[in-house]
N, C-alpha and C positions, 0 to 999 in steps of 0.2 A: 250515191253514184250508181245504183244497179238501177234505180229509176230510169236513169239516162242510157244503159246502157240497153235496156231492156225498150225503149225506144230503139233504140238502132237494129235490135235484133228483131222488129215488127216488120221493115222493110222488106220487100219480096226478094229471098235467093239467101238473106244473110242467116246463115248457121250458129251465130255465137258472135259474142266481142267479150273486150278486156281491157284494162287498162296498165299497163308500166311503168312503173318510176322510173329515172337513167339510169337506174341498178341495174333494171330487169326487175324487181321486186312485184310481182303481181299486187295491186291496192284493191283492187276489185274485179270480180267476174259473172260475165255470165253465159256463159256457156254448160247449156242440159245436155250435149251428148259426150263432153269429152274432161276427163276425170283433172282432177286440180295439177296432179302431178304432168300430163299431159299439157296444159296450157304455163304451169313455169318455167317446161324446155322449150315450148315452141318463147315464151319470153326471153329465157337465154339468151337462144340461135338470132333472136330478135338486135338484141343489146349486141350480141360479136357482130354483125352482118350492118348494125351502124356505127359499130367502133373500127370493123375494116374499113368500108366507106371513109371513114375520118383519116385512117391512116396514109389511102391511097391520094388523099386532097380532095376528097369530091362530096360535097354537102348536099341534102338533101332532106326535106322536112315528109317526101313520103315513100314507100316500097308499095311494090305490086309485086307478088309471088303470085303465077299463071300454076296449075299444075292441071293434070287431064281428070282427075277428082273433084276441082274446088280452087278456091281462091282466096288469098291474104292481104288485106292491104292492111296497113299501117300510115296513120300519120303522127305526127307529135315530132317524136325522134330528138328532140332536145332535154325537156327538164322532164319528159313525160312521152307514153307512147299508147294509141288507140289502137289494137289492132282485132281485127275485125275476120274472120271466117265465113266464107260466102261460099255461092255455087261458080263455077266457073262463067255462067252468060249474067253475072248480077250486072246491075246499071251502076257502075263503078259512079258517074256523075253523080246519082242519089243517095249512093253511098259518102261516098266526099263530103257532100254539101252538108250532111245530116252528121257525118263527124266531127266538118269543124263547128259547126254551133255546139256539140256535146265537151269539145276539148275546150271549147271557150267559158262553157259551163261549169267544166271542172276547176280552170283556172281561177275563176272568181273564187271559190269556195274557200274560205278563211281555214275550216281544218288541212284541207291540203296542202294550201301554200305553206302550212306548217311543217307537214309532214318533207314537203319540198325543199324547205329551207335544210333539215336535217339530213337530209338524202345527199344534198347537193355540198355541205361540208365535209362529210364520211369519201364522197366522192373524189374533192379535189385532192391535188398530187396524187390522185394515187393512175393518171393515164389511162385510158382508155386504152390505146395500142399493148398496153403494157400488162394488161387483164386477157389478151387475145387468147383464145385456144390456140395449140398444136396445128392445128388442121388450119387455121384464117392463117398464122403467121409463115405457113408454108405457102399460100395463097399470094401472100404477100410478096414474101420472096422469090416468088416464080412472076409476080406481075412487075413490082417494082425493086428493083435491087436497094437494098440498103446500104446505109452510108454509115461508114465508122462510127 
């Protein structure tokens, strides 16, 4: 997998990627400027920010985080999640297009969909909403009222 992702990180602007199970569980990295323990929270913040998404109804397979340092996109966001650290002017289209041929490459991959299979039974029942940080579930409840 670093093969691939070390392709992605050739494109001009992009700083580092990685990849996510629906845990948040980092499977692989590659990112040289920014230490492991750095790229499992920005995973976390990853996994609550599509498990609010999910809560509020609204689906979506990618995130673009703009900041005035740099740039985040992520796609996958279902069994799996690409997310990618760039400069803020990267050619977001070149990046895209080079992610999803990388996620599609991962998917094939016999040891992962294993490791996927295992991810995604640890996973059910246990809700995504239901896993939410303090902070998303106040998020929540200032966006959308909850119901008994």
């Amino acid at each position: 997998m670093e093969n691939l992702l070390k392709e992605i990180n050739e494109l001009n602007g992009v700083k580092g990627s990685f990849v996510l199970d629906g845990n948040g569980n980092v499977l692989s990295e590659a990112m040289p400027r920014t230490g492991r323990k750095d790229v499992e929270d920005i995973g976390r913040e990853v996994v609550q920010v599509v498990a609010l998404l999910r809560r509020l109804g609204e689906e979506t397979d990618v995130l673009d985080f703009l900041f005035s340092a740099g740039r985040i996109l992520v796609n996958g966001l279902t069994d799996l999640s690409l997310v990618v650290a760039c400069e803020p002017d990267v050619d977001v289209s070149m990046v895209r297009l080079k992610s999803n041929v990388v996620l599609a490459e991962i998917r094939r991959n016999a040891r992962f969909r294993k490791h996927l299979e295992k991810a995604t039974k640890a996973k059910r029942g246990s809700g995504a909403s239901k896993n939410l940080d303090e902070s998303y579930r106040e998020i929540i409840r200032r966006l959308k009222p909850l119901r008994g």
